[in-house]
Backbone atoms as SQL, in Angstrom:
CREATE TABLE atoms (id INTEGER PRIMARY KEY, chain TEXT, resi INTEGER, resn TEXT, atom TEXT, x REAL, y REAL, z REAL);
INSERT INTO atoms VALUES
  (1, 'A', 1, 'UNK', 'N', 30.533, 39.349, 56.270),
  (2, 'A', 1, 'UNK', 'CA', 29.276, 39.450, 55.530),
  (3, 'A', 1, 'UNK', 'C', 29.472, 39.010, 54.071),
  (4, 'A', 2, 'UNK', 'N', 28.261, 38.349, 53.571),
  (5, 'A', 2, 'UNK', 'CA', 28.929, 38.006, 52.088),
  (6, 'A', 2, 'UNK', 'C', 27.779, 38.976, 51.355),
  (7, 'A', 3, 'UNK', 'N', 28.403, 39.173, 50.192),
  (8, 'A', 3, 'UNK', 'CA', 28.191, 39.732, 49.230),
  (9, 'A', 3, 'UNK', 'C', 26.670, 40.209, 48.660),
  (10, 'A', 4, 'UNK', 'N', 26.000, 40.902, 48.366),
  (11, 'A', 4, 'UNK', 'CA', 24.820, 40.705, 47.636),
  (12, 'A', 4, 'UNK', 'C', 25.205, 40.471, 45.890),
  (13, 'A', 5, 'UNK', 'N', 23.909, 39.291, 45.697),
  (14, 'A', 5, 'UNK', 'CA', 23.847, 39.090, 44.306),
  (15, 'A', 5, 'UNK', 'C', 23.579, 40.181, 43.591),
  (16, 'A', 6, 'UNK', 'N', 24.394, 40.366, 42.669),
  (17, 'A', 6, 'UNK', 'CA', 23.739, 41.389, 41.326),
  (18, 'A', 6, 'UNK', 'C', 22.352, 40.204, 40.140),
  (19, 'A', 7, 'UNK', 'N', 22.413, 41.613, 39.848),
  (20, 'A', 7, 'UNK', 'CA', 21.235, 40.571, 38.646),
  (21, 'A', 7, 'UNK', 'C', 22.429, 40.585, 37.391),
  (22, 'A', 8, 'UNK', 'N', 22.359, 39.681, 36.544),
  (23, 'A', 8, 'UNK', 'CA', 22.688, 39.556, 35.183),
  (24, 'A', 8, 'UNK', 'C', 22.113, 40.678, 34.595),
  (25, 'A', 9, 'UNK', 'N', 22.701, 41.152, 33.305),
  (26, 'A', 9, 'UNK', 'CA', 21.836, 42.169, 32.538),
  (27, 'A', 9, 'UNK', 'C', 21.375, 40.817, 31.508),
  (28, 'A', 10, 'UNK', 'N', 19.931, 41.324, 30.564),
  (29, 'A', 10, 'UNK', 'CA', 19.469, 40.683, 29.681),
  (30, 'A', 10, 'UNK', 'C', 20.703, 40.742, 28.519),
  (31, 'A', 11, 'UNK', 'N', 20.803, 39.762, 27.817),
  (32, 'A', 11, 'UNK', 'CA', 21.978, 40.084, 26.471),
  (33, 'A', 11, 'UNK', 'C', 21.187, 40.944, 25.564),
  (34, 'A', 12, 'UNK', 'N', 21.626, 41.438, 24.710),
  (35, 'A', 12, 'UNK', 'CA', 20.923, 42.316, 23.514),
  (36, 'A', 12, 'UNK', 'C', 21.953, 41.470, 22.167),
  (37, 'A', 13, 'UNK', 'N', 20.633, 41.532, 21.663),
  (38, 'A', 13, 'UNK', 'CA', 21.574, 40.946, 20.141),
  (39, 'A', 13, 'UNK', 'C', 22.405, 41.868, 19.798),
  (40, 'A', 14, 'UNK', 'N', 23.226, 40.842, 19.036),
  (41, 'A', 14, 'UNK', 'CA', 24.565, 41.621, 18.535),
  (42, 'A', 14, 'UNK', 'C', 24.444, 42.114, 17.131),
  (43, 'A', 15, 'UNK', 'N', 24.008, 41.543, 15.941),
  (44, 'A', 15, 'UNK', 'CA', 23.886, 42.647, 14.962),
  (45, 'A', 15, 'UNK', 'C', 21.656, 42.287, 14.806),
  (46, 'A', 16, 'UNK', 'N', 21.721, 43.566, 13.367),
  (47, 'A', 16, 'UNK', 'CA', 20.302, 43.557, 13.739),
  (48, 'A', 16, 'UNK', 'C', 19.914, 42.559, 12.698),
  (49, 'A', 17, 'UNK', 'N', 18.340, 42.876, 13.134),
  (50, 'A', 17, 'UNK', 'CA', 17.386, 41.762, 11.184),
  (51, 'A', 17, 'UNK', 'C', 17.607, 42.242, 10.499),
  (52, 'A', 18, 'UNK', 'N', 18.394, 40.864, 9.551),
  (53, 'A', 18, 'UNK', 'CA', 18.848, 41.448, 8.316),
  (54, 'A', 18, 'UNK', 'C', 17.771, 40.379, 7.482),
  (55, 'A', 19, 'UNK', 'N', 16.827, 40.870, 6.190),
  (56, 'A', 19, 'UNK', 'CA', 16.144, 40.604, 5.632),
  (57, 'A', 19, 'UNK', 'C', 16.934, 39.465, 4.740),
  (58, 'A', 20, 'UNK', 'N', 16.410, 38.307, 4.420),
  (59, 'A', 20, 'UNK', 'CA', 17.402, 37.060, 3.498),
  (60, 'A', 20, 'UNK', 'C', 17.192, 37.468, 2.185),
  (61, 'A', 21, 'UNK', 'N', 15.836, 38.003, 1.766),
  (62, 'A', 21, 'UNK', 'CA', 15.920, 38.233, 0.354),
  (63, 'A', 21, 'UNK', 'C', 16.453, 39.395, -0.238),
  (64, 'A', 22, 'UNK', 'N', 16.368, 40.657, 0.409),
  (65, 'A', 22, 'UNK', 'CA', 17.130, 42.111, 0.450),
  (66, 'A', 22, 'UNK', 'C', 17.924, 41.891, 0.523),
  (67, 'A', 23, 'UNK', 'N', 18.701, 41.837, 2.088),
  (68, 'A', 23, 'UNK', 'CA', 20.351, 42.361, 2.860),
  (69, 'A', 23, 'UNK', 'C', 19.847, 43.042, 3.788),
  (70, 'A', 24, 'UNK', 'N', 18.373, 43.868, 3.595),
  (71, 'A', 24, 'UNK', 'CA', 18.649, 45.540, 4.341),
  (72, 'A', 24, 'UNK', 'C', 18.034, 44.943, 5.349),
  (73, 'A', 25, 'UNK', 'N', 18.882, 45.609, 6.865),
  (74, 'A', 25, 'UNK', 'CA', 18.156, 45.360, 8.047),
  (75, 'A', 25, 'UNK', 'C', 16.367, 45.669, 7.965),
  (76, 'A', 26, 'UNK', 'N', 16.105, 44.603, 8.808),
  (77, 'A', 26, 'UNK', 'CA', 14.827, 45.020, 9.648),
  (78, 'A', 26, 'UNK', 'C', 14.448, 45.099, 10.794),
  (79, 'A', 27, 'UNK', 'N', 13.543, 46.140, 11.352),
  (80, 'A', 27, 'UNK', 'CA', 12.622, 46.920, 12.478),
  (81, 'A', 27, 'UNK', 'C', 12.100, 45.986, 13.213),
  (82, 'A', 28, 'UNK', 'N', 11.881, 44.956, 12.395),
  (83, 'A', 28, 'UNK', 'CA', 10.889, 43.588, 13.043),
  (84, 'A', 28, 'UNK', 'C', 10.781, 42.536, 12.848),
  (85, 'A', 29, 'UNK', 'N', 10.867, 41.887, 13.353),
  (86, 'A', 29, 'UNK', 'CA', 11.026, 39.917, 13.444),
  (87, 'A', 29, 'UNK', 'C', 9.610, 39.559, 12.442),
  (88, 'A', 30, 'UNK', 'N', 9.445, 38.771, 11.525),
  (89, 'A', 30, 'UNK', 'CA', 8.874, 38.349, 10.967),
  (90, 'A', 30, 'UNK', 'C', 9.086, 37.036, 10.568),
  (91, 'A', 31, 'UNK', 'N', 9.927, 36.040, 11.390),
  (92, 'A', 31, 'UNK', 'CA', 10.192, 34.804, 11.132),
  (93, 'A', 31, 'UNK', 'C', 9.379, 33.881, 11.515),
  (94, 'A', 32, 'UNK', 'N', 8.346, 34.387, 12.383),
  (95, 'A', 32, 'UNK', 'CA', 7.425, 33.479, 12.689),
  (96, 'A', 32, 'UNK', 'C', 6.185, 33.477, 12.146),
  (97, 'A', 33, 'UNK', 'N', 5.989, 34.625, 10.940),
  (98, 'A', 33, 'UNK', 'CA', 4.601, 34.698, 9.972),
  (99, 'A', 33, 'UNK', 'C', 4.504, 33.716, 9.272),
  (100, 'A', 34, 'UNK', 'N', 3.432, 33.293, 8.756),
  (101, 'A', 34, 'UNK', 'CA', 3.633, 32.500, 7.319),
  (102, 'A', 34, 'UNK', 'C', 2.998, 33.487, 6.420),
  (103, 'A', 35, 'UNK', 'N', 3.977, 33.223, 4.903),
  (104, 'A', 35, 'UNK', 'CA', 3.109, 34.060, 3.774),
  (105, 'A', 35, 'UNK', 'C', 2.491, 33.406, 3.114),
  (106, 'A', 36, 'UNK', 'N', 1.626, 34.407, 2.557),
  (107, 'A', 36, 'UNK', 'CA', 0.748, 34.099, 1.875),
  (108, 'A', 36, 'UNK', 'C', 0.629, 34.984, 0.588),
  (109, 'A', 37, 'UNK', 'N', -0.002, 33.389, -0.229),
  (110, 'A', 37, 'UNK', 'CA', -0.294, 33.791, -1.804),
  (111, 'A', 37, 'UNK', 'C', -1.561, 33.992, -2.560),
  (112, 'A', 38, 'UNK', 'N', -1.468, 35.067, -3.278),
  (113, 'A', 38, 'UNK', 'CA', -3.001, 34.646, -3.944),
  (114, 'A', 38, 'UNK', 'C', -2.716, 34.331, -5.443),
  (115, 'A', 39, 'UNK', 'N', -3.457, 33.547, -5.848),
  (116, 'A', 39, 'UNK', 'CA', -3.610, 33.103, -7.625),
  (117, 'A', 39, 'UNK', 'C', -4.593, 33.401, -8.485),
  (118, 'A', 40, 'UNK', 'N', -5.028, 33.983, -9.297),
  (119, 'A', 40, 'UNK', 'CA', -5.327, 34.448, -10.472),
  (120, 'A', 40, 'UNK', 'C', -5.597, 34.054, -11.612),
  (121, 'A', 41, 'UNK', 'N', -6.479, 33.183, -11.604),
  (122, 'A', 41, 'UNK', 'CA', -6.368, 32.347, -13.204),
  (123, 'A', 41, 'UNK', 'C', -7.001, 33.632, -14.173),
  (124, 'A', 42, 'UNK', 'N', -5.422, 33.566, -15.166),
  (125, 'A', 42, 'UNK', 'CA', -6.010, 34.732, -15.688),
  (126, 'A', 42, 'UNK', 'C', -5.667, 34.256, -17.756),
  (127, 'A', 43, 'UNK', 'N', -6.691, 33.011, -17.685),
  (128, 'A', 43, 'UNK', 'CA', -7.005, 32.851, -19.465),
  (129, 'A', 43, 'UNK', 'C', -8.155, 33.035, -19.752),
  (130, 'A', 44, 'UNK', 'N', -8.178, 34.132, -20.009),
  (131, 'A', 44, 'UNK', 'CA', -9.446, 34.502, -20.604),
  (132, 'A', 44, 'UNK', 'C', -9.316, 35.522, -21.987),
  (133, 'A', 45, 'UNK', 'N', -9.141, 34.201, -23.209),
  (134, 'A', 45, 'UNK', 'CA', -8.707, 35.089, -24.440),
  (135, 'A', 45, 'UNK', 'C', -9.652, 33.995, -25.635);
């Protein structure tokens, strides 16, 4: 008789999100947002 297949396990990342502008890990993927800015024209003197 041959064998039954096992399943693979899923991989799990190996370290966590680490934020580029901090260092400090993060909870949540945010690499696929875009940010956004707001501007202020602020001469009024």
């Amino acid at each position: 008789p041959t064998p039954e297949p096992t399943a693979t396990p899923e991989p799990t990342p190996d370290a966590p999100l680490v934020n580029p502008l901090t260092g400090e890990t993060a909870t949540k993927d945010y690499s696929k947002t875009r940010p956004v800015a707001i501007m202020v024209e602020n001469n009024h003197w």
